[in-house]
C-alpha positions in Angstrom: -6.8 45.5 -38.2 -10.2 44.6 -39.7 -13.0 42.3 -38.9 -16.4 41.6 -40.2 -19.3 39.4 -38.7 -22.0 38.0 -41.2 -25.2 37.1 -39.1 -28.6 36.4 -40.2 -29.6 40.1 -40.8 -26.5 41.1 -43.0 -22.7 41.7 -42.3 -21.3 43.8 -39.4 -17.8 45.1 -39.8 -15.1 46.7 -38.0 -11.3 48.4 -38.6 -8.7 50.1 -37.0 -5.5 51.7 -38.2 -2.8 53.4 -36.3 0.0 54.9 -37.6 2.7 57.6 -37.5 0.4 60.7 -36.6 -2.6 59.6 -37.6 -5.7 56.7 -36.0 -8.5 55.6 -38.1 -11.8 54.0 -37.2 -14.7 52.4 -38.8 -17.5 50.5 -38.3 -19.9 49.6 -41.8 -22.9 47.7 -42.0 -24.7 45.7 -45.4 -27.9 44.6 -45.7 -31.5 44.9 -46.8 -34.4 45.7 -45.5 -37.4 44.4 -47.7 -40.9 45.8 -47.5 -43.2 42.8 -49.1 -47.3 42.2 -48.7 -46.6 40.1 -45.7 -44.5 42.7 -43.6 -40.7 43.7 -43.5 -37.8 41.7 -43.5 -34.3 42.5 -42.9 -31.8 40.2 -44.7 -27.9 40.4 -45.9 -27.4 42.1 -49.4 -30.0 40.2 -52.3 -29.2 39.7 -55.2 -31.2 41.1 -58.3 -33.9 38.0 -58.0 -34.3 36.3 -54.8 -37.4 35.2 -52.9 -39.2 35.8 -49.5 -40.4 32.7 -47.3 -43.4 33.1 -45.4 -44.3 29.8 -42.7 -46.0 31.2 -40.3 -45.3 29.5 -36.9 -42.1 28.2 -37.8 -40.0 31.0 -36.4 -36.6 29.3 -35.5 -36.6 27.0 -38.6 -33.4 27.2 -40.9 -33.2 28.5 -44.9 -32.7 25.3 -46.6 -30.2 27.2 -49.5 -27.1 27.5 -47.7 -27.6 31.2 -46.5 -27.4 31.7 -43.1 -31.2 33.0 -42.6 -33.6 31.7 -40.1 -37.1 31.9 -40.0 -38.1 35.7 -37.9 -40.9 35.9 -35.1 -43.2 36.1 -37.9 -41.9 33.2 -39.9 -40.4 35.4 -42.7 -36.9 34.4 -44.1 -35.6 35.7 -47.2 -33.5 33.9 -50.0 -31.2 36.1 -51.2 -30.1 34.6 -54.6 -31.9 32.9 -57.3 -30.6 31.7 -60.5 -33.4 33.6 -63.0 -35.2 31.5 -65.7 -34.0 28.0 -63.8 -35.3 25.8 -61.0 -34.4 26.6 -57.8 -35.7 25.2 -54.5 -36.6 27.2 -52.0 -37.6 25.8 -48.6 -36.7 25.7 -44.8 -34.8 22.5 -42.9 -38.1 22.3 -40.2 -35.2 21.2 -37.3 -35.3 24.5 -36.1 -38.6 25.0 -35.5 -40.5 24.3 -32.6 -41.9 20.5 -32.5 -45.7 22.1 -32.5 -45.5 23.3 -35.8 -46.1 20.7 -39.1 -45.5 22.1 -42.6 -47.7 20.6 -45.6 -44.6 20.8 -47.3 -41.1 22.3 -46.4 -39.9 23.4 -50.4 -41.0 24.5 -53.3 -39.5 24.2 -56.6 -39.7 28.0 -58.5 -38.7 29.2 -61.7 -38.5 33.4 -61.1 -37.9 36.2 -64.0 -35.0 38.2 -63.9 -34.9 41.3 -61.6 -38.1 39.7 -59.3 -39.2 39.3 -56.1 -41.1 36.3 -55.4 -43.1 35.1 -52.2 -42.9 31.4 -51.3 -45.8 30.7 -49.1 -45.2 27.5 -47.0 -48.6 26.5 -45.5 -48.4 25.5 -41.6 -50.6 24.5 -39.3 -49.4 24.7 -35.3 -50.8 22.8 -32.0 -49.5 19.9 -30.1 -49.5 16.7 -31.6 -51.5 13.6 -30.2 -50.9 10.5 -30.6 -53.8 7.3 -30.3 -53.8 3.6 -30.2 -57.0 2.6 -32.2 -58.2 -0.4 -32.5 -61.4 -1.7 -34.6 -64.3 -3.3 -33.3 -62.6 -6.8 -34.4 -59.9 -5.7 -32.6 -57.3 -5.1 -35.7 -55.8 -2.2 -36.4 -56.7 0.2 -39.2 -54.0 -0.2 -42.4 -51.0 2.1 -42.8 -52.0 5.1 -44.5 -55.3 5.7 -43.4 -56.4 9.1 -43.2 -57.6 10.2 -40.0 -61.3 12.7 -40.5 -62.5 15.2 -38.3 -66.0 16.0 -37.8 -66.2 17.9 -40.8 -64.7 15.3 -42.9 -61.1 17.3 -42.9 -58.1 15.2 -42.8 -56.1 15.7 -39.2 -53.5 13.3 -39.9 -53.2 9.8 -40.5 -52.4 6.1 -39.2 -49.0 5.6 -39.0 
């Protein structure tokens, strides 16, 4: 009898055999552990090229490349496969992460080398949102679209 369990941080597996005078048991484990200039991250086995998603704040959020990775406390996921010299899009389905979060964008399209690493950066910015009803001084609404300025002259959002 055998089993094995594949979870976000690589494959867990399990056997048993019993027979005339003998019983065997084994457990195995397969991953990675990946040291990178943003920290570690422990992932199931890469591949020769793969990348490493940083967003920080959006722990929780899913690996948008059909791998079962999340997001870590430190929002660091890894991709574990890339197709070398050829698009690929790496990115994270935002659904899992918390509803304070907002990514300037949630993928990147990359073309890696062969036999790389790369680090996908996804820029976040984390706080409650608020929502306003604002009106002009002829009491007409601001168009669609709008950006909305901070002191500074930033843009914090926008009329929607």
């Amino acid at each position: 009898m055998s089993g094995n369990y594949r979870s976000t941080y690589g494959v867990l597996g399990a056997s048993a055999g019993i027979g005339n005078g003998y019983r065997q048991f084994g457990v195995s484990a397969s991953g990675a552990a990946i040291v990178h200039p943003k920290g570690i991250s422990i992932s199931e086995q890469v591949g020769d090229t793969f990348a490493i998603i940083s967003a920080p704040g959006a722990q929780g959020a899913n690996v948008a490349s059909g791998t079962n990775a999340q997001l870590d406390a430190d929002g660091l996921a890894v991709v574990p496969y890339l197709n070398p010299y050829q698009i690929n899009t790496v990115g994270v389905d935002p659904d899992g992460a918390s509803g304070d979060v907002e990514f300037n964008a949630t993928s990147y399209q990359v073309i890696p080398r062969a036999n790389s690493a790369m680090l996908v950066e996804l820029k976040t910015k984390t706080g409650p949102g608020v929502l306003f009803q604002i009106t002009l001084p002829d009491g007409s609404f601001p168009p669609l679209g709008t950006d909305v300025l901070d002191e500074k002259g930033n843009s914090i959002g926008f009329v929607a």
